[in-house]
N, CA, C and O atoms as a GROMACS GRO file, in nm:
protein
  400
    1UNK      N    1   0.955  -4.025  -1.003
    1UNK     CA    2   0.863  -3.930  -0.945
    1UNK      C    3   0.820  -3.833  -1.056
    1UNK      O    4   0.902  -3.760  -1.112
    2UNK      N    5   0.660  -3.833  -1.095
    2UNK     CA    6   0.672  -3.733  -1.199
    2UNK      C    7   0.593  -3.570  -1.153
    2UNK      O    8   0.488  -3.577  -1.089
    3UNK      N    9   0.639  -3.457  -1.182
    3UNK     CA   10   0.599  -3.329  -1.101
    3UNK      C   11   0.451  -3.268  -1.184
    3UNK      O   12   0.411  -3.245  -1.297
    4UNK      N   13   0.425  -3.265  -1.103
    4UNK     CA   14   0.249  -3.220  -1.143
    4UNK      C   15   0.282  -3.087  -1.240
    4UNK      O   16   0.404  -3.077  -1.236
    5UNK      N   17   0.243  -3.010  -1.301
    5UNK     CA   18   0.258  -2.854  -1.349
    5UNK      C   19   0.148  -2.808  -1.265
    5UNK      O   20   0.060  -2.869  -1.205
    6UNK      N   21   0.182  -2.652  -1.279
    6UNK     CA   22   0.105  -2.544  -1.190
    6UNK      C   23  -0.021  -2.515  -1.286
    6UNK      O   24  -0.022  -2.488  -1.406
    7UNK      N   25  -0.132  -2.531  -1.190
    7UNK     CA   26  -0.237  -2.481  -1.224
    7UNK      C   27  -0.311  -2.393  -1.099
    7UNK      O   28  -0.342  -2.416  -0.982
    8UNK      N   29  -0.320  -2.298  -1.178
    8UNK     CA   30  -0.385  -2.179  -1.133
    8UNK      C   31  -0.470  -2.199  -1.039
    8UNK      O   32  -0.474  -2.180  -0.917
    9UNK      N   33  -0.570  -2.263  -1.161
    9UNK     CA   34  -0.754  -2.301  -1.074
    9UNK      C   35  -0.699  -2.368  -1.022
    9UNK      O   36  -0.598  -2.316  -1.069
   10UNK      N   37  -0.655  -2.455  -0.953
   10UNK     CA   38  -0.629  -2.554  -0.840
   10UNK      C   39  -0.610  -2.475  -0.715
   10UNK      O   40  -0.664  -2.490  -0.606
   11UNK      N   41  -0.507  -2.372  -0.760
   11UNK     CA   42  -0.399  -2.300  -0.658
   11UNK      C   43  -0.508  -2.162  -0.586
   11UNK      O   44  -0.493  -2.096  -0.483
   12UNK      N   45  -0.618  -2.159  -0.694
   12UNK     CA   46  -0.712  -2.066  -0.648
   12UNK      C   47  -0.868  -2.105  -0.545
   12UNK      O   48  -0.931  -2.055  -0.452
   13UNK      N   49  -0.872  -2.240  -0.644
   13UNK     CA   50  -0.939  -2.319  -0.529
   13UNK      C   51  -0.918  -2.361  -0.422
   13UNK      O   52  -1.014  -2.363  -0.346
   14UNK      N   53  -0.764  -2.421  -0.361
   14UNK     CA   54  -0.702  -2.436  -0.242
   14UNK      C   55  -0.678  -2.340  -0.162
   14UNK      O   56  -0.677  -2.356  -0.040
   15UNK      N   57  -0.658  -2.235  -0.216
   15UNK     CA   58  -0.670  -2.101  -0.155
   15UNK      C   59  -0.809  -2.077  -0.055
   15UNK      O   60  -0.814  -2.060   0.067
   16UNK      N   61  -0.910  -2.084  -0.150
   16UNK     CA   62  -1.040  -2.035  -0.137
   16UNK      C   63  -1.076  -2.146  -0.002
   16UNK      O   64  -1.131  -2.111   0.102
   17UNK      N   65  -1.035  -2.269  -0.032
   17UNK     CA   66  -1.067  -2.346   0.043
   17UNK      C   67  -1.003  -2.346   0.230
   17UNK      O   68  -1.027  -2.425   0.322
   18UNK      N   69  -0.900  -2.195   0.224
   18UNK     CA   70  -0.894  -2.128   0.359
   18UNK      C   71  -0.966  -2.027   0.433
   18UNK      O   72  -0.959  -1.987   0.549
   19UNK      N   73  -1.034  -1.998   0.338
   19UNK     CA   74  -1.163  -1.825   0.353
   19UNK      C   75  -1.232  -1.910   0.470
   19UNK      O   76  -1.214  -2.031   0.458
   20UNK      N   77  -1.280  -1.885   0.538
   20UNK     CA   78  -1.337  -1.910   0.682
   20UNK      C   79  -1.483  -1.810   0.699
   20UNK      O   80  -1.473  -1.695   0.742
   21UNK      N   81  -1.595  -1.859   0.667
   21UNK     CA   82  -1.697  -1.765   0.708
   21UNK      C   83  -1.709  -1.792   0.868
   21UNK      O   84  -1.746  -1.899   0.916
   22UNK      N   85  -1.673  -1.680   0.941
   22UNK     CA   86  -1.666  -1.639   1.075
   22UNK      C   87  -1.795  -1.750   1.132
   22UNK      O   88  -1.777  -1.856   1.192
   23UNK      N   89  -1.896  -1.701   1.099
   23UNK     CA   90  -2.070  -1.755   1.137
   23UNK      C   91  -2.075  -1.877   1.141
   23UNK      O   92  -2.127  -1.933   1.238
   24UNK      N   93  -2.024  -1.942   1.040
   24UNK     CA   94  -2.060  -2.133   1.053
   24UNK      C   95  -1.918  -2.191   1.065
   24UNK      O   96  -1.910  -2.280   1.150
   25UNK      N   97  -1.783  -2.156   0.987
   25UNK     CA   98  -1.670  -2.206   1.039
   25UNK      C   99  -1.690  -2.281   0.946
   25UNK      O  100  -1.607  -2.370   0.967
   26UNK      N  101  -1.740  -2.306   0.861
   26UNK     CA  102  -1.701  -2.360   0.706
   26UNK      C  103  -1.622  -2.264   0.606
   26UNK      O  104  -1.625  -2.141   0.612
   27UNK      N  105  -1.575  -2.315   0.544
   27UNK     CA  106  -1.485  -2.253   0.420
   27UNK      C  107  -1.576  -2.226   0.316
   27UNK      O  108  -1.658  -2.316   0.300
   28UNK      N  109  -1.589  -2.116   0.228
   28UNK     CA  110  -1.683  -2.050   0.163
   28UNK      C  111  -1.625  -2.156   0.010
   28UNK      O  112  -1.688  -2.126  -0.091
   29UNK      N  113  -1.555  -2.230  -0.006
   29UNK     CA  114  -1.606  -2.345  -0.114
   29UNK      C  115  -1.683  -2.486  -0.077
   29UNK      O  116  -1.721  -2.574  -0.154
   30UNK      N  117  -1.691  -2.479   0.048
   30UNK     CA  118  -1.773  -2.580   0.104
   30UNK      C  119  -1.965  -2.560   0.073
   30UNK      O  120  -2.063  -2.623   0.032
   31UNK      N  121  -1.905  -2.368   0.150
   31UNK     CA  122  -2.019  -2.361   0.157
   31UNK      C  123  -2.076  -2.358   0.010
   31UNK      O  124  -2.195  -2.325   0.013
   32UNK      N  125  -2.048  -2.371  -0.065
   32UNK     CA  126  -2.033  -2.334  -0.257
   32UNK      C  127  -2.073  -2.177  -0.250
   32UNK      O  128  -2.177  -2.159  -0.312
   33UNK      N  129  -2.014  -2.042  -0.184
   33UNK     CA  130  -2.029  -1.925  -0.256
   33UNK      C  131  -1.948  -1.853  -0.337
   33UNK      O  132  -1.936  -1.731  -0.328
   34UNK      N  133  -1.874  -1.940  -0.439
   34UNK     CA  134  -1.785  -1.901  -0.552
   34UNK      C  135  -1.878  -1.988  -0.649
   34UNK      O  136  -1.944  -2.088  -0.623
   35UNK      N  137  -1.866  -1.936  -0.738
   35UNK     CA  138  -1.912  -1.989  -0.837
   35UNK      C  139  -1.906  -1.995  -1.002
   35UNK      O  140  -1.881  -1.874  -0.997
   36UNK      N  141  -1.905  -2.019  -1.122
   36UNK     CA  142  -1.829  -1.983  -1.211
   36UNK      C  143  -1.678  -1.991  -1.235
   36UNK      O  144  -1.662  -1.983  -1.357
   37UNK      N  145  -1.553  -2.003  -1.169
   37UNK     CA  146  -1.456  -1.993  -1.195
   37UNK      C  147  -1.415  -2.006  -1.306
   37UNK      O  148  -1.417  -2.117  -1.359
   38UNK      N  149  -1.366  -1.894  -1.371
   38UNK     CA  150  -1.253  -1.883  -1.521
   38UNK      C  151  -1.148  -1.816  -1.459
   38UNK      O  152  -1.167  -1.718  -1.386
   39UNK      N  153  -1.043  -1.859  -1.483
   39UNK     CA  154  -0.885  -1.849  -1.495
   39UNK      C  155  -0.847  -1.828  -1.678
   39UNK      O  156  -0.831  -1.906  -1.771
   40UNK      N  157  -0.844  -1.699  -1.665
   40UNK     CA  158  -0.757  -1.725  -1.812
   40UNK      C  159  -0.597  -1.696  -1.810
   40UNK      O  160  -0.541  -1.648  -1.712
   41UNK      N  161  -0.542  -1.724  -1.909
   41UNK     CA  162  -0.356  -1.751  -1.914
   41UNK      C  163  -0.303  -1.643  -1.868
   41UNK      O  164  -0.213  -1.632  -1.785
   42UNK      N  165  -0.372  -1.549  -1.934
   42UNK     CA  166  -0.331  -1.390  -1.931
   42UNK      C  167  -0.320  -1.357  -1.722
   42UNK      O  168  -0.236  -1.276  -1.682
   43UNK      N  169  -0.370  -1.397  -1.666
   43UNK     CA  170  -0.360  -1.373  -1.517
   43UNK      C  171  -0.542  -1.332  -1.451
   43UNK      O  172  -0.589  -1.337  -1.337
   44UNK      N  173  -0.583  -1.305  -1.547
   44UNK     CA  174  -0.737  -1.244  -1.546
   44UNK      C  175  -0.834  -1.362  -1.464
   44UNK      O  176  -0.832  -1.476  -1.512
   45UNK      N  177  -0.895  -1.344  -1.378
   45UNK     CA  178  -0.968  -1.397  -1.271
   45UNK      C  179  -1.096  -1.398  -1.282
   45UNK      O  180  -1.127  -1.286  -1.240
   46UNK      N  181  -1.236  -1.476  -1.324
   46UNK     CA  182  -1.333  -1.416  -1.292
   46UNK      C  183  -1.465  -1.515  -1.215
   46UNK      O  184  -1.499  -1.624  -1.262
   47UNK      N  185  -1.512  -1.469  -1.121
   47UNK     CA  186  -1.609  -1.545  -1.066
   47UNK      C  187  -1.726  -1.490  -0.993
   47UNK      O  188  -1.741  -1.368  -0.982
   48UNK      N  189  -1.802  -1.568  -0.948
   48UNK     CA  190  -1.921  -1.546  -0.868
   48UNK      C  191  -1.914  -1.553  -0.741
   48UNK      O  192  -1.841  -1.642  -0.698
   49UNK      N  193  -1.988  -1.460  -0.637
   49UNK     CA  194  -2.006  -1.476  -0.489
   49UNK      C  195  -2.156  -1.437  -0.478
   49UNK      O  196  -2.212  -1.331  -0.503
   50UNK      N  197  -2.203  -1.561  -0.432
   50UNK     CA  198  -2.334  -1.514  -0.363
   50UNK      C  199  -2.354  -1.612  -0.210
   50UNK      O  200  -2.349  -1.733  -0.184
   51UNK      N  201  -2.374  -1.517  -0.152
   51UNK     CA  202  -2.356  -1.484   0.031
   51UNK      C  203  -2.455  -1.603   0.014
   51UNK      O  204  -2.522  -1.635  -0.085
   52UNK      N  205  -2.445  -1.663   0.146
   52UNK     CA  206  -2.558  -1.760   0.189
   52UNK      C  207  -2.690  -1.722   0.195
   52UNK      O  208  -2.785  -1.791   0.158
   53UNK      N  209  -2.696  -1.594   0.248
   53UNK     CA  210  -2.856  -1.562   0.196
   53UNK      C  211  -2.851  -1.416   0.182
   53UNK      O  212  -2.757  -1.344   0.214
   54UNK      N  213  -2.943  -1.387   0.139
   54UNK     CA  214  -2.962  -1.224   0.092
   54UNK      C  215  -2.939  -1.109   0.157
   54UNK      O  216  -2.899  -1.000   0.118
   55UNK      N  217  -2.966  -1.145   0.251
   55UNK     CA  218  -2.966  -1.058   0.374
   55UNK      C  219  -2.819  -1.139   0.478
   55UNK      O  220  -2.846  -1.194   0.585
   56UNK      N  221  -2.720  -1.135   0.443
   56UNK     CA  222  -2.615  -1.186   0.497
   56UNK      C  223  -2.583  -1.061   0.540
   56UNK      O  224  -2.604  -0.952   0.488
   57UNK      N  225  -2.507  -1.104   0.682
   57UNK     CA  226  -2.487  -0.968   0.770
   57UNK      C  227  -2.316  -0.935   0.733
   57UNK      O  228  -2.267  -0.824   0.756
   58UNK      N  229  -2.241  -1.045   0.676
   58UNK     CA  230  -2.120  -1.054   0.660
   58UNK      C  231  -2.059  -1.033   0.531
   58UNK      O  232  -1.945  -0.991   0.515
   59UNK      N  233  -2.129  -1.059   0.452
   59UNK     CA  234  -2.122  -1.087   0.292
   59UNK      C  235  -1.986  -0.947   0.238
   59UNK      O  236  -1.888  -0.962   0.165
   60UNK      N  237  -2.016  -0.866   0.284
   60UNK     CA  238  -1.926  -0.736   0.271
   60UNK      C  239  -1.777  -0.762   0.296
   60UNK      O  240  -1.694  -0.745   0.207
   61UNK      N  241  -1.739  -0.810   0.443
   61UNK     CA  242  -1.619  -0.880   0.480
   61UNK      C  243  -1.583  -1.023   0.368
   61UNK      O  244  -1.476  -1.036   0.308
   62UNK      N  245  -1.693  -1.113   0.360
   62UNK     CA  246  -1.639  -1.232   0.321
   62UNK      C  247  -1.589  -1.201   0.146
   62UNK      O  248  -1.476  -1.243   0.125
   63UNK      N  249  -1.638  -1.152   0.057
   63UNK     CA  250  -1.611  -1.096  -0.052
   63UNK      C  251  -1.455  -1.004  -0.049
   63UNK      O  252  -1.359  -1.027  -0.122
   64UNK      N  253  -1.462  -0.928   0.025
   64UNK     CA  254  -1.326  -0.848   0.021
   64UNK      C  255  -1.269  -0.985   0.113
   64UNK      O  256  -1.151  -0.954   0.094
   65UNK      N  257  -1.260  -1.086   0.181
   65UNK     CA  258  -1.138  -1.193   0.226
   65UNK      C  259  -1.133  -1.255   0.100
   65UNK      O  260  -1.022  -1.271   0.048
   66UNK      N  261  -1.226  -1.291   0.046
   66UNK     CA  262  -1.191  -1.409  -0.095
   66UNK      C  263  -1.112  -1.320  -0.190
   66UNK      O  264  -1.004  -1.365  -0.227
   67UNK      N  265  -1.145  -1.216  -0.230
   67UNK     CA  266  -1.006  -1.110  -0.342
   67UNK      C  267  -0.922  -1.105  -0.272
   67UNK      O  268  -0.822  -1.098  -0.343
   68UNK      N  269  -0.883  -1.104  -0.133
   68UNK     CA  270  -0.758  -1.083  -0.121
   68UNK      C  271  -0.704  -1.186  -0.125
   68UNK      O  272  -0.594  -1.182  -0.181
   69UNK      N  273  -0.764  -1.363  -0.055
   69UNK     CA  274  -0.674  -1.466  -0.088
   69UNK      C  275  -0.665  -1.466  -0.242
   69UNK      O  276  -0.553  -1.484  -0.288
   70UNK      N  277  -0.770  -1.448  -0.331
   70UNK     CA  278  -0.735  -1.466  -0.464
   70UNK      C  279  -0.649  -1.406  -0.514
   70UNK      O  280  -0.603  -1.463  -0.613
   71UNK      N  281  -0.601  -1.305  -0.487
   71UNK     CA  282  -0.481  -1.181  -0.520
   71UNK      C  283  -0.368  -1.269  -0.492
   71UNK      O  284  -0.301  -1.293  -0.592
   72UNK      N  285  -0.312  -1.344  -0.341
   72UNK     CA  286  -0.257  -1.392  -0.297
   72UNK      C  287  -0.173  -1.502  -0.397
   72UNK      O  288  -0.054  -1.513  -0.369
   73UNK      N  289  -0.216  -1.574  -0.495
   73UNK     CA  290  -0.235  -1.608  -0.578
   73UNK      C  291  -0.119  -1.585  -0.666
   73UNK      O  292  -0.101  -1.468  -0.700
   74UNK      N  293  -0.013  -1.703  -0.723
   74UNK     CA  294   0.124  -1.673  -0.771
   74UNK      C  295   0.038  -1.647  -0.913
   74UNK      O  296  -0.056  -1.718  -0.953
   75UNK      N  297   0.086  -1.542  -0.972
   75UNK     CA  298  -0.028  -1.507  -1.139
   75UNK      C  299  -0.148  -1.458  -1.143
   75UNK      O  300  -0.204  -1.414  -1.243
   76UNK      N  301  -0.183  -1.463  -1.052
   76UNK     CA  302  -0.362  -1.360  -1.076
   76UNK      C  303  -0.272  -1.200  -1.113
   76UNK      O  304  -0.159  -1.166  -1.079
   77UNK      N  305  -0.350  -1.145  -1.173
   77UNK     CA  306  -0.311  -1.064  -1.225
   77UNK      C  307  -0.445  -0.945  -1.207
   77UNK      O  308  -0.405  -0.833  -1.177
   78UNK      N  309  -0.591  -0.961  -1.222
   78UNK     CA  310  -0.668  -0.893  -1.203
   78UNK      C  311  -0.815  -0.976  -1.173
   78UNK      O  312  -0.832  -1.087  -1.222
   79UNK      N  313  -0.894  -0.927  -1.108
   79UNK     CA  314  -1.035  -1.019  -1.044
   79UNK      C  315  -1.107  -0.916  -1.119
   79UNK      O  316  -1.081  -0.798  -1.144
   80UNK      N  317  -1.247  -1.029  -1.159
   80UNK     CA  318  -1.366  -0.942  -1.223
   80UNK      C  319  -1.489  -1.025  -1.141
   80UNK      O  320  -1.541  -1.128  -1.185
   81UNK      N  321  -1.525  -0.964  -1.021
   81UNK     CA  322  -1.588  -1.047  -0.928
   81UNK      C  323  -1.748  -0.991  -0.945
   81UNK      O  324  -1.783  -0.874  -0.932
   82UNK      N  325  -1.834  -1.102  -0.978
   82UNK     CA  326  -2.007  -1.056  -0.980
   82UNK      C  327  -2.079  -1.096  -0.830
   82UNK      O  328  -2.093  -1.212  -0.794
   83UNK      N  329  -2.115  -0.999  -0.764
   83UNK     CA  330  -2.218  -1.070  -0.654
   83UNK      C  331  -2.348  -1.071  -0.741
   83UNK      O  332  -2.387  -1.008  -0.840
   84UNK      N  333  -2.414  -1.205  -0.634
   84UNK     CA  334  -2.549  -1.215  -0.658
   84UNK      C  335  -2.625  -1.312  -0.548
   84UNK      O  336  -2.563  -1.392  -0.477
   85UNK      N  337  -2.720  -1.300  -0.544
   85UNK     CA  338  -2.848  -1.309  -0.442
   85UNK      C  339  -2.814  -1.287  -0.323
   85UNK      O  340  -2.792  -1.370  -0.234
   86UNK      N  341  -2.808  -1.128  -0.318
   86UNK     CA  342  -2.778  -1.036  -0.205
   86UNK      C  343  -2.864  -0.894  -0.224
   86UNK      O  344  -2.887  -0.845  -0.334
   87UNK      N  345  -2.895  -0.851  -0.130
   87UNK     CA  346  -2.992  -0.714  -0.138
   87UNK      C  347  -2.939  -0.622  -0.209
   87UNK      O  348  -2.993  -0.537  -0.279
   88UNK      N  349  -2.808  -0.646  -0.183
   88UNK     CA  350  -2.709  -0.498  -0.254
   88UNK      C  351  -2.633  -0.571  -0.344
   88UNK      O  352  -2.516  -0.593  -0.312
   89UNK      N  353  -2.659  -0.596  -0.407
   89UNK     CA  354  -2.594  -0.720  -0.517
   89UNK      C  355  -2.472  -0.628  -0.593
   89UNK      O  356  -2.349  -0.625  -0.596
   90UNK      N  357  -2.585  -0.556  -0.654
   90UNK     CA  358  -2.518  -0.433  -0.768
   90UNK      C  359  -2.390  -0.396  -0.735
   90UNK      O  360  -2.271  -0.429  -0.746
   91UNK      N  361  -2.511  -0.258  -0.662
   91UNK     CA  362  -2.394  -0.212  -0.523
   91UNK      C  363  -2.261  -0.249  -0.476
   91UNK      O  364  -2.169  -0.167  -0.472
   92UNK      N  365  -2.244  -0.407  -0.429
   92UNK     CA  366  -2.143  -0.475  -0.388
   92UNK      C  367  -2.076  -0.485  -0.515
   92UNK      O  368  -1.982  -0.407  -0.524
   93UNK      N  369  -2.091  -0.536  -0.588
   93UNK     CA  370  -2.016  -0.560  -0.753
   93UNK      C  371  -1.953  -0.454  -0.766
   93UNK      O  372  -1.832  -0.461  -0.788
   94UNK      N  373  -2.009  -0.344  -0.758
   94UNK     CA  374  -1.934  -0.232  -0.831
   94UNK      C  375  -1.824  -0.180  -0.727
   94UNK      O  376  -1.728  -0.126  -0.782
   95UNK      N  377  -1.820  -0.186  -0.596
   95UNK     CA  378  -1.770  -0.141  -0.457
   95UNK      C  379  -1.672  -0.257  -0.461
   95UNK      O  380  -1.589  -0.224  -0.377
   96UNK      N  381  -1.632  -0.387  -0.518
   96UNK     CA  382  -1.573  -0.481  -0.494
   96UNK      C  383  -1.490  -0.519  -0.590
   96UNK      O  384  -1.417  -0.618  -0.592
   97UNK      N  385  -1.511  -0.413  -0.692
   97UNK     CA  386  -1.449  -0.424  -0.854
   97UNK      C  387  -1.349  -0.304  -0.857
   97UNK      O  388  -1.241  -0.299  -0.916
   98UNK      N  389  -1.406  -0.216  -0.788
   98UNK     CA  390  -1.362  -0.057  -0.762
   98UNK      C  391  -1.227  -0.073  -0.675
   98UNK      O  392  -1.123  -0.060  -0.741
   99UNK      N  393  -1.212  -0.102  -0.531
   99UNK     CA  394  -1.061  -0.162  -0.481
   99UNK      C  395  -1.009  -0.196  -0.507
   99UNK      O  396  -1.041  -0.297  -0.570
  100UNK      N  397  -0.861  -0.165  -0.498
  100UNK     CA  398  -0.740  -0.205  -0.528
  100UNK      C  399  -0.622  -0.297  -0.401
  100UNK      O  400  -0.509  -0.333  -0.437
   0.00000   0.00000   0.00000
């Protein structure tokens, strides 16, 4: 029997692959709104969220559920999360970088 080693991105993608957008009941890697994923050694996290559409009524909730499963995460150590193609794109980035 030979034992796989731990990988992060796997463990962050399987994760992600429990986030539940309330509205369609797909998992937000289905729906592809992660995007970019870097994992570096150091514990450092960084990726993309952009909401299904711009005007997403949820996008606020679904962003703060994906950092927290990503936190969840044996080794994440810190998230550097970018929204984009969302009205409040910025806004959200900086409000979503800012929590602890």
């Amino acid at each position: 029997m030979s034992v796989t080693p731990y990988s992060p991105e796997l463990a962050i993608l399987e994760r992600l692959g429990q986030v539940i957008d309330p509205e369609t009941g797909a998992d937000v890697m289905r729906m592809r709104l992660i995007e970019d994923l870097v994992v570096e050694e150091d514990g450092q996290v960084r990726y993309t969220f952009r909401p299904s559409s711009p005007l997403c009524p949820i996008a606020v909730h679904l962003v703060q559920q994906i950092k927290l499963a990503v936190a969840e995460v044996p080794g994440v150590r810190e998230q550097d999360i970018t929204v984009t193609g969302y009205v409040a794109a910025e806004e959200l980035t900086e409000l979503i970088n800012k929590e602890t």
